[in-house]
Biopython code that builds the backbone (N, CA, C, O; Angstrom):
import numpy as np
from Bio.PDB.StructureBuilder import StructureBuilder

atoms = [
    (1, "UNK", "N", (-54.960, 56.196, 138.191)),
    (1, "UNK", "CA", (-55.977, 56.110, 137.168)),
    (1, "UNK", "C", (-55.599, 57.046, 136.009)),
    (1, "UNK", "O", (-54.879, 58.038, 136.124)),
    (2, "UNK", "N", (-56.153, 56.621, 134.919)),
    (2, "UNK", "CA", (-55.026, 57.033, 133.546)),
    (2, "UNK", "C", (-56.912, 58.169, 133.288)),
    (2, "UNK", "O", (-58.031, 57.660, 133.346)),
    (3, "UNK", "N", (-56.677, 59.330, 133.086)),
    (3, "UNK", "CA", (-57.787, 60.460, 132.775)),
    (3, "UNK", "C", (-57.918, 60.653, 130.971)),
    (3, "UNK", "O", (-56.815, 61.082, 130.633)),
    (4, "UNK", "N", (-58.627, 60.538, 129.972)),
    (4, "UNK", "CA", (-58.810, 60.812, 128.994)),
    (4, "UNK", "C", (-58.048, 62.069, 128.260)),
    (4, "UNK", "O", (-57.489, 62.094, 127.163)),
    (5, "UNK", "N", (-58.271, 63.439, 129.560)),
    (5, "UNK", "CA", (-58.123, 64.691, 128.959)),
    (5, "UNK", "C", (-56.644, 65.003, 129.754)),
    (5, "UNK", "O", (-56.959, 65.100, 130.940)),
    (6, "UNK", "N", (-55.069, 65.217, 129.617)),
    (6, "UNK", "CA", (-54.574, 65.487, 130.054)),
    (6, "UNK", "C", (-53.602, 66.614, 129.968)),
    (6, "UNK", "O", (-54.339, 67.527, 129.596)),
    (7, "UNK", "N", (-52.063, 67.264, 130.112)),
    (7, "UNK", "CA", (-51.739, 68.333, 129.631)),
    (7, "UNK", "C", (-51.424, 68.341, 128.225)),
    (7, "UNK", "O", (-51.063, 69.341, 127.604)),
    (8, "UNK", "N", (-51.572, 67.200, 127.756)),
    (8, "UNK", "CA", (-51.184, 67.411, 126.214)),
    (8, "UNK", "C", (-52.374, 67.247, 125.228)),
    (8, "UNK", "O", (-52.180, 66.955, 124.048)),
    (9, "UNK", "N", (-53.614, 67.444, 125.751)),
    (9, "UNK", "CA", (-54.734, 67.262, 124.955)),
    (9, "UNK", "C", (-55.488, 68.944, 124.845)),
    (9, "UNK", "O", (-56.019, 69.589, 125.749)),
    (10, "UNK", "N", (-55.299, 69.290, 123.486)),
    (10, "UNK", "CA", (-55.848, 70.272, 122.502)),
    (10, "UNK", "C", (-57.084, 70.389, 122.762)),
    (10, "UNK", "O", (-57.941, 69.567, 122.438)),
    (11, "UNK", "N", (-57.333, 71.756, 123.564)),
    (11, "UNK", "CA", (-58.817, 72.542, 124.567)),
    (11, "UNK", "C", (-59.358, 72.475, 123.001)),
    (11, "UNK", "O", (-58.870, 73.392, 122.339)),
    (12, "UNK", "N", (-60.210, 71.649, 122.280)),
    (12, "UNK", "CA", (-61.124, 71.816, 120.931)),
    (12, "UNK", "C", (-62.340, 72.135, 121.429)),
    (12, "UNK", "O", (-62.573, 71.951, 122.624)),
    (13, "UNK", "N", (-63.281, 72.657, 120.581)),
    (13, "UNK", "CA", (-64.681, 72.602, 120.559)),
    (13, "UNK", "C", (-65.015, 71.405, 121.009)),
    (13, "UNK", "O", (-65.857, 71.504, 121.902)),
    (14, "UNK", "N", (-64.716, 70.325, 120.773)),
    (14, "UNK", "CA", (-65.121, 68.740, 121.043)),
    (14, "UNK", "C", (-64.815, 68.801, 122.234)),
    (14, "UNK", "O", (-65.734, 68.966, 123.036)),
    (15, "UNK", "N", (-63.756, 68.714, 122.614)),
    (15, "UNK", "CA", (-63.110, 68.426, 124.013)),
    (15, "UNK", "C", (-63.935, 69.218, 124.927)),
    (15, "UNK", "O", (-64.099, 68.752, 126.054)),
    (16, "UNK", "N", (-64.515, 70.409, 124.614)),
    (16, "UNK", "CA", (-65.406, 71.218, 125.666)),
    (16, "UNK", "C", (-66.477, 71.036, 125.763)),
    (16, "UNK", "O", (-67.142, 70.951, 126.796)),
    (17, "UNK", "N", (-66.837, 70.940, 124.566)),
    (17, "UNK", "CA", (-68.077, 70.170, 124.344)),
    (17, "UNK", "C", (-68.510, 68.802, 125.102)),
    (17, "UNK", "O", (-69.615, 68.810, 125.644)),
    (18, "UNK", "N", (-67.850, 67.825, 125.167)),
    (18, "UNK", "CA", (-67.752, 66.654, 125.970)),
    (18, "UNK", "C", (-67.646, 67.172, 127.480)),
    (18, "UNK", "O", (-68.547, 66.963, 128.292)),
    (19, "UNK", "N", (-66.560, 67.812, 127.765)),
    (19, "UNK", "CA", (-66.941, 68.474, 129.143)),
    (19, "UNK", "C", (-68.414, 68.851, 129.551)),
    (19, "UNK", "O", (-69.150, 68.204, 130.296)),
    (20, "UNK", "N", (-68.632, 69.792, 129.039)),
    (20, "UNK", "CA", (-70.278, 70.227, 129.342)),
    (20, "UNK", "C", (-71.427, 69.095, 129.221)),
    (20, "UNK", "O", (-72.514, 69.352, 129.739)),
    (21, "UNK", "N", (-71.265, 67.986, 128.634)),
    (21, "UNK", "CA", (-72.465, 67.038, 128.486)),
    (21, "UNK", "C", (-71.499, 66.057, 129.832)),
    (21, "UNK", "O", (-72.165, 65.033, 129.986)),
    (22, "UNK", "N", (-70.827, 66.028, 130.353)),
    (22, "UNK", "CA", (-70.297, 64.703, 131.360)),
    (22, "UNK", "C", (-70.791, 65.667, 132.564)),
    (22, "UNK", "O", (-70.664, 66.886, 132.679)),
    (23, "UNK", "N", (-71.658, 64.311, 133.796)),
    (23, "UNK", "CA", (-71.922, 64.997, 135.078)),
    (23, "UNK", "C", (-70.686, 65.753, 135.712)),
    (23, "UNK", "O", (-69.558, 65.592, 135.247)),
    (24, "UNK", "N", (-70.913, 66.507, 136.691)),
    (24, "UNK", "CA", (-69.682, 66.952, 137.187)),
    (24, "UNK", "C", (-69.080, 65.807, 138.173)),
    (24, "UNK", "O", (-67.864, 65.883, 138.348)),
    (25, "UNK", "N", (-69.648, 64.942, 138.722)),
    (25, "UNK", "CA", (-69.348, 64.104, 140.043)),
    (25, "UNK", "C", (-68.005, 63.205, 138.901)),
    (25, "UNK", "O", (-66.967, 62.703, 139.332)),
    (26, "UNK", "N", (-68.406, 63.228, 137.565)),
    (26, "UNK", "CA", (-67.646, 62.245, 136.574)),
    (26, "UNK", "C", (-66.262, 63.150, 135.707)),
    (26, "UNK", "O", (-65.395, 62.619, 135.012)),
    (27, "UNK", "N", (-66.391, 64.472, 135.984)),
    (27, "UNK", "CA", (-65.106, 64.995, 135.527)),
    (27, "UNK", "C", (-63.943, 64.920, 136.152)),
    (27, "UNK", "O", (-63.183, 65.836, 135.840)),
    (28, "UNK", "N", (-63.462, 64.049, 137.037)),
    (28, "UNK", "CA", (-62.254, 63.623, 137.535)),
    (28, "UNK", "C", (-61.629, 62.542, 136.631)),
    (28, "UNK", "O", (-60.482, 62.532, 136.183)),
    (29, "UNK", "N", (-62.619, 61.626, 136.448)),
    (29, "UNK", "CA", (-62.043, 60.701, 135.827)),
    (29, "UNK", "C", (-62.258, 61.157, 134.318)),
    (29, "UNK", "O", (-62.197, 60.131, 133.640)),
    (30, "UNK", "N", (-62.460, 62.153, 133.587)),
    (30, "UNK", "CA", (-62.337, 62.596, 132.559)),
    (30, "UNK", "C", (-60.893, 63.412, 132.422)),
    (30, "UNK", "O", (-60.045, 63.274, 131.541)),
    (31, "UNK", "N", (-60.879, 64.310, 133.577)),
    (31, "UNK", "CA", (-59.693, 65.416, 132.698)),
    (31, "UNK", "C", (-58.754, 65.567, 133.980)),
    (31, "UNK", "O", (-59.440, 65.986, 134.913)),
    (32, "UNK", "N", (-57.334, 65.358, 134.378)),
    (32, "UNK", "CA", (-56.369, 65.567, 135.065)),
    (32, "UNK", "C", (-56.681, 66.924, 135.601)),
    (32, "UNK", "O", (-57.585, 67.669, 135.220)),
    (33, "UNK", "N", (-55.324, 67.254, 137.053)),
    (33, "UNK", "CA", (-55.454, 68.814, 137.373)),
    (33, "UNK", "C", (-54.990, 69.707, 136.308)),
    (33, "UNK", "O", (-55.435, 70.783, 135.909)),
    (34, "UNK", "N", (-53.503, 68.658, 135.770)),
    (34, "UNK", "CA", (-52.787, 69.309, 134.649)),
    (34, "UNK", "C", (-53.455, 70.037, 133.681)),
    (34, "UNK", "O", (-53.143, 71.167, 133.305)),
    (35, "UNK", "N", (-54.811, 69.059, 133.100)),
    (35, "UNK", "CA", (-55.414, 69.428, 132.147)),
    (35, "UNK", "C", (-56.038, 70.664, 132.811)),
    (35, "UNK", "O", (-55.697, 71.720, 132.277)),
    (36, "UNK", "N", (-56.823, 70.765, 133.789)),
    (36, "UNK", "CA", (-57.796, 71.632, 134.206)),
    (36, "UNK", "C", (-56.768, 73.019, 134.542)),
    (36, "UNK", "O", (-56.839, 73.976, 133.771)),
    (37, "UNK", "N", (-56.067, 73.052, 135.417)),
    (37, "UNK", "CA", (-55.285, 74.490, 134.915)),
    (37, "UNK", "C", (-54.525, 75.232, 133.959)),
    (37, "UNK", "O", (-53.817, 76.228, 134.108)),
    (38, "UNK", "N", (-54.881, 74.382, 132.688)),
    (38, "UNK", "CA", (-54.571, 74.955, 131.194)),
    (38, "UNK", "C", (-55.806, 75.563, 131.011)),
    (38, "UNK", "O", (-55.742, 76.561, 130.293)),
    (39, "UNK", "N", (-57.158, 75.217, 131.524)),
    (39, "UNK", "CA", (-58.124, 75.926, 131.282)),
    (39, "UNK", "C", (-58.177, 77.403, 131.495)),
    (39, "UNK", "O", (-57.531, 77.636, 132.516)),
    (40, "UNK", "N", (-58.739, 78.689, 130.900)),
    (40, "UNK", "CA", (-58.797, 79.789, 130.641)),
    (40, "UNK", "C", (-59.836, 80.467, 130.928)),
    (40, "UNK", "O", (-60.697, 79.829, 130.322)),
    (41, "UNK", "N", (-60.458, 81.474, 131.520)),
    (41, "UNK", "CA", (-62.053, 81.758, 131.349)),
    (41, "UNK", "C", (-62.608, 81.651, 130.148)),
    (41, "UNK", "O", (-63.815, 81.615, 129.911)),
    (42, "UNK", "N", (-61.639, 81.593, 129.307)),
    (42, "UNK", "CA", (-62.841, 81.883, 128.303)),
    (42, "UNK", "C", (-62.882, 80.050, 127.826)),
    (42, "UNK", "O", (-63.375, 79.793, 126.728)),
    (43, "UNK", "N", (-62.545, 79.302, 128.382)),
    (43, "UNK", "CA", (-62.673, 77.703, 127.904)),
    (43, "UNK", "C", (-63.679, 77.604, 128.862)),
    (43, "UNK", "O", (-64.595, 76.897, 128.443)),
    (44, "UNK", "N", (-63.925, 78.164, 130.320)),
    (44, "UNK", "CA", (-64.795, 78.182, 130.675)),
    (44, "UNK", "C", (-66.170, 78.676, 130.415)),
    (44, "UNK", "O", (-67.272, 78.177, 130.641)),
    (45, "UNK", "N", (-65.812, 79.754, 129.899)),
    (45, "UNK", "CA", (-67.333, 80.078, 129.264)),
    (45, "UNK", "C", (-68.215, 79.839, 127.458)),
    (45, "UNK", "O", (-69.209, 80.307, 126.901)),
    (46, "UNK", "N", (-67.177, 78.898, 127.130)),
    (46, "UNK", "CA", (-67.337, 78.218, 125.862)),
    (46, "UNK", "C", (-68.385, 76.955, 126.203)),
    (46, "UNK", "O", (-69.291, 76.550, 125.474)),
    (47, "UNK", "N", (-67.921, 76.348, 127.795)),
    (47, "UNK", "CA", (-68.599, 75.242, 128.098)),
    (47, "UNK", "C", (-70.028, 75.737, 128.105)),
    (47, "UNK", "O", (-71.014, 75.283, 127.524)),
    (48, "UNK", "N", (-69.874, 76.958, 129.044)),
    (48, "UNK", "CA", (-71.350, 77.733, 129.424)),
    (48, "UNK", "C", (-72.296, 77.924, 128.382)),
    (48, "UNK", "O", (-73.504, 77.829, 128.602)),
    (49, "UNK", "N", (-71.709, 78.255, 126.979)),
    (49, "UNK", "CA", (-72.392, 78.762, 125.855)),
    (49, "UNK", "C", (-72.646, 77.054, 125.464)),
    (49, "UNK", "O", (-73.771, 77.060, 124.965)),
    (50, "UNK", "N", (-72.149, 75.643, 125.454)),
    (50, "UNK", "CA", (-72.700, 74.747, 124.971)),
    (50, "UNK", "C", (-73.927, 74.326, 126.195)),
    (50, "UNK", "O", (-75.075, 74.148, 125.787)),
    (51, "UNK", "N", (-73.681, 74.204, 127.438)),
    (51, "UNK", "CA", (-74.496, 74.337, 128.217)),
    (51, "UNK", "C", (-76.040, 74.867, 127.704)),
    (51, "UNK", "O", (-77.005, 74.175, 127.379)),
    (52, "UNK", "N", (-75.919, 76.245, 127.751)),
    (52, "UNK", "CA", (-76.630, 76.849, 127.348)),
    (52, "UNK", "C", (-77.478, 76.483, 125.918)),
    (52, "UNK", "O", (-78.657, 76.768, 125.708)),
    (53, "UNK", "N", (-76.503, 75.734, 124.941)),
    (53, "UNK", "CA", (-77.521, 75.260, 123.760)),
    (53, "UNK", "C", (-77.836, 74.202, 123.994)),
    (53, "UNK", "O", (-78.912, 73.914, 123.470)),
    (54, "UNK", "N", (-77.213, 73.126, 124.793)),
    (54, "UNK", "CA", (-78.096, 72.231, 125.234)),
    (54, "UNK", "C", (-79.360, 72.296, 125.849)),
    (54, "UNK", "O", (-80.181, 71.390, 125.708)),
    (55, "UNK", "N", (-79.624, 73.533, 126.675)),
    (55, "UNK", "CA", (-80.967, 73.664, 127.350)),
    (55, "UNK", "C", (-81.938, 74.188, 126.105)),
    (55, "UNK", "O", (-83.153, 73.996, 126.154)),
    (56, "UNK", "N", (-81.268, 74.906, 124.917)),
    (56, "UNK", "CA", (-82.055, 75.253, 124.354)),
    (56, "UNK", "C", (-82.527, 74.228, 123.405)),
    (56, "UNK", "O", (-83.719, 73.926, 123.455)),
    (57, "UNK", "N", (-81.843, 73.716, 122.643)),
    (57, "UNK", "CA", (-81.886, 72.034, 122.015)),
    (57, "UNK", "C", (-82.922, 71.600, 122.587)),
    (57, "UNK", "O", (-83.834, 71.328, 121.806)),
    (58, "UNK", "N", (-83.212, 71.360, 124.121)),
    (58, "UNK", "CA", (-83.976, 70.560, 124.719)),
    (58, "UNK", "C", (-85.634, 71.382, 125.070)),
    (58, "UNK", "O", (-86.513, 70.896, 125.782)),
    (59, "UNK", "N", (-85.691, 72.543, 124.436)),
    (59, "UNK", "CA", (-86.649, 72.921, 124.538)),
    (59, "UNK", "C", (-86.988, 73.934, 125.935)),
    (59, "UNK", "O", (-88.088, 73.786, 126.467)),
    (60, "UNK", "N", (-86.173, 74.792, 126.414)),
    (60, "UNK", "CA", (-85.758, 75.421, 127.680)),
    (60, "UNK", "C", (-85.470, 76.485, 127.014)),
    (60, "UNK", "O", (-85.528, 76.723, 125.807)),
    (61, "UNK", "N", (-85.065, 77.285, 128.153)),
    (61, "UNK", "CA", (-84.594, 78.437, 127.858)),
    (61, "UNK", "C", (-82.589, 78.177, 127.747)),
    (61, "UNK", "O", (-81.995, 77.290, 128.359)),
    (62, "UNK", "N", (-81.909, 79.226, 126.803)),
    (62, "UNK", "CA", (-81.115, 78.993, 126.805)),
    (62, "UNK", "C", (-79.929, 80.250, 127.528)),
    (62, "UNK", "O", (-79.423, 81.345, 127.285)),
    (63, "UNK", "N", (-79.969, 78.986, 128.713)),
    (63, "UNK", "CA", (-79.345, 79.100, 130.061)),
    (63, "UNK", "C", (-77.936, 78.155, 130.569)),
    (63, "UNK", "O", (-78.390, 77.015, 130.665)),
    (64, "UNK", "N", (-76.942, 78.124, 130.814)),
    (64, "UNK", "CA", (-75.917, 77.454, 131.231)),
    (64, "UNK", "C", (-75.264, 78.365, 131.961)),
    (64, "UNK", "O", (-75.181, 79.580, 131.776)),
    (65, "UNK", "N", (-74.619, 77.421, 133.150)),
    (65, "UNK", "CA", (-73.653, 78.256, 134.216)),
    (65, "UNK", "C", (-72.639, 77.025, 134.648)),
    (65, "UNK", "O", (-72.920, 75.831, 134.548)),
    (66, "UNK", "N", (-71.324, 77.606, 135.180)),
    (66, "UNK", "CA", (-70.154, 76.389, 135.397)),
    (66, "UNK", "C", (-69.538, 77.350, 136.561)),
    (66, "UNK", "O", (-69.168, 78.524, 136.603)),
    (67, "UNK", "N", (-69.578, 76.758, 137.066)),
    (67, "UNK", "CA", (-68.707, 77.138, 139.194)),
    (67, "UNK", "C", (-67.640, 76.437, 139.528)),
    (67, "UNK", "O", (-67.779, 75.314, 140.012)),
    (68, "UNK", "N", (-66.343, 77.018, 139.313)),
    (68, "UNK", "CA", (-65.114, 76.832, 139.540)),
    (68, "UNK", "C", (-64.605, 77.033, 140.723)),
    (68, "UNK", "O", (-65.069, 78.052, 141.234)),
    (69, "UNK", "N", (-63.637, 76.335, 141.545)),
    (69, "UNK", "CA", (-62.744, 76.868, 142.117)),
    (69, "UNK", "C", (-61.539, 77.419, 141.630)),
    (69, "UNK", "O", (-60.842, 76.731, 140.884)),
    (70, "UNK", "N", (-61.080, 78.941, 142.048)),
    (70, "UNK", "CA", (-59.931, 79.407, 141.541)),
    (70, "UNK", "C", (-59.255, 79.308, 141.790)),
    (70, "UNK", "O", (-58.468, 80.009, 141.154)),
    (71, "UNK", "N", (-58.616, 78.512, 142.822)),
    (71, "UNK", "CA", (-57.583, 78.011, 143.261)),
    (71, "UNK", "C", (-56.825, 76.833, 142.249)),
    (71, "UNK", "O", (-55.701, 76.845, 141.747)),
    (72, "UNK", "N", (-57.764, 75.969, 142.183)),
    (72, "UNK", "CA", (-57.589, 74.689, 141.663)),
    (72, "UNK", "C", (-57.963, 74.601, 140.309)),
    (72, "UNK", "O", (-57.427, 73.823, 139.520)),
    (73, "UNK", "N", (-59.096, 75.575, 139.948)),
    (73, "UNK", "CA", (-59.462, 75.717, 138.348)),
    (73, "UNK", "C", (-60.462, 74.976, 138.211)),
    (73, "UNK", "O", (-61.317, 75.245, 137.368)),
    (74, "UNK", "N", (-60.593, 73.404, 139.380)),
    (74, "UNK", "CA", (-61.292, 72.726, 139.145)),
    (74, "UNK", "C", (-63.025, 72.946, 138.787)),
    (74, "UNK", "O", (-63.538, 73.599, 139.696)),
    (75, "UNK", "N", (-63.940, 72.596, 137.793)),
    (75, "UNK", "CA", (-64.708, 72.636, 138.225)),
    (75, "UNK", "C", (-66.166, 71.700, 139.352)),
    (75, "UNK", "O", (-66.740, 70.612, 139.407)),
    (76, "UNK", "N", (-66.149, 73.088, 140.081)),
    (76, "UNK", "CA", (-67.399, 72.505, 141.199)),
    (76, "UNK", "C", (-68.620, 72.095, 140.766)),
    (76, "UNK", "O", (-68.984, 70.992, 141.173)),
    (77, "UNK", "N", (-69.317, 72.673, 140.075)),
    (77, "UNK", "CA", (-70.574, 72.299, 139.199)),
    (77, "UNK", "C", (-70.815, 73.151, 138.315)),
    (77, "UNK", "O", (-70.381, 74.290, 138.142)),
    (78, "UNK", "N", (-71.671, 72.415, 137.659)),
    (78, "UNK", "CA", (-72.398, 73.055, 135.935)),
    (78, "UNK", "C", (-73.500, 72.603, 136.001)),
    (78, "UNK", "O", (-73.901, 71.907, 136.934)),
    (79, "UNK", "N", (-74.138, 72.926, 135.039)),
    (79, "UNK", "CA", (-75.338, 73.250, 134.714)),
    (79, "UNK", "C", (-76.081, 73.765, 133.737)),
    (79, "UNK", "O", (-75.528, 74.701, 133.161)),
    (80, "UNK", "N", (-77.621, 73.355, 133.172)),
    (80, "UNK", "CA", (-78.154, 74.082, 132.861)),
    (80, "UNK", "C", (-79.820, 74.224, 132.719)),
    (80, "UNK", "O", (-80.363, 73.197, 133.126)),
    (81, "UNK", "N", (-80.654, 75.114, 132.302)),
    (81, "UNK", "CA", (-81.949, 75.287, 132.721)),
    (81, "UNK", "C", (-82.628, 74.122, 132.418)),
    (81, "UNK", "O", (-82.422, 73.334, 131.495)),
    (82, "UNK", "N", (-83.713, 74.091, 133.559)),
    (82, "UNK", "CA", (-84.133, 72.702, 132.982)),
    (82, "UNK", "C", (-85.556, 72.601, 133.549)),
    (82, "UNK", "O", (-86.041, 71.506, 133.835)),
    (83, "UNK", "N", (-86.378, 74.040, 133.749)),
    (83, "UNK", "CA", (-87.230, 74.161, 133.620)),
    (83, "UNK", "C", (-88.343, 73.862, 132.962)),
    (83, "UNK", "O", (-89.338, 73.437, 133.550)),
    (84, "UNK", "N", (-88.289, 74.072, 131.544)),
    (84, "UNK", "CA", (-89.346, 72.842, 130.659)),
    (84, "UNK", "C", (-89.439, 71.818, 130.596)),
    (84, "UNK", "O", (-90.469, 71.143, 130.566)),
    (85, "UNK", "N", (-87.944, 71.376, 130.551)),
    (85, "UNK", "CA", (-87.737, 70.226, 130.208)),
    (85, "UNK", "C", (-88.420, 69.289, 131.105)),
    (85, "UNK", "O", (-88.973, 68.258, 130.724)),
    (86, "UNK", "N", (-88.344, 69.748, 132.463)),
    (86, "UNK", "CA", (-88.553, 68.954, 133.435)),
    (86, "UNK", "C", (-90.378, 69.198, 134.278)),
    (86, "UNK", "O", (-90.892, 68.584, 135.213)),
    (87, "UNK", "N", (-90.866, 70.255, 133.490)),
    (87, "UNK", "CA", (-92.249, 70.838, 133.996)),
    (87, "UNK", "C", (-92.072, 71.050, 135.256)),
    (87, "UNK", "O", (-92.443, 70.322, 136.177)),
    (88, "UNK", "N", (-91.636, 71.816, 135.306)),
    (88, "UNK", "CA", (-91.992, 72.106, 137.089)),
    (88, "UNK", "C", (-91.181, 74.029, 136.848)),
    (88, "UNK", "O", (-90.162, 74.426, 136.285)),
    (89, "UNK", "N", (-92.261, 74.706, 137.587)),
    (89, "UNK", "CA", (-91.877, 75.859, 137.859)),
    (89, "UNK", "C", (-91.058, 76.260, 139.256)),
    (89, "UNK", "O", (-90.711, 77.424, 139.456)),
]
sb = StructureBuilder()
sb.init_structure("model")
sb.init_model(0)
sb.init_chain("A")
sb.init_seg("    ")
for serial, (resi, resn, name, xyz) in enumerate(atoms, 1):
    if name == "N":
        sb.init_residue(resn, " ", resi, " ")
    sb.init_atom(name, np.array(xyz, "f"), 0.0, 1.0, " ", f" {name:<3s}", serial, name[0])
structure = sb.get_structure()
């Protein structure tokens, strides 16, 4: 299966950006391993900070978190608050 994001695709604002809005069950078929161990902490926590304005965008608090394996780089899940959004305490 041919992946969108691979080792020759430029970590942009966009490109991370798109990461953080795709479920996690769906980032396989988005971005190769290749791609994913070019990732950096701090590409990781760029996602976190769009994360995070997405919850706020949506009327939440602005909250985002992303859970990696360090082995693989891959990420395990993301997230973000979704407390208002969703009414429930």
């Amino acid at each position: 299966m041919t992946t969108l994001f691979h080792e020759h695709t430029e970590k942009t604002e966009a490109v991370l950006y798109l990461i953080a809005h795709m479920p996690s069950k769906s980032l396989s078929v988005l971005m190769n391993s290749d791609f994913v161990q070019e990732l950096c902490n701090i590409d990781f926590m760029r996602i976190v900070v769009f994360l995070a304005q997405k919850s706020y965008n949506e009327g939440g608090c602005a909250i985002g978190a992303v859970i990696n394996d360090d082995s693989t780089r891959q990420i395990v899940g993301m997230g973000h608050n979704t407390l208002v959004q969703d009414n429930h305490p």
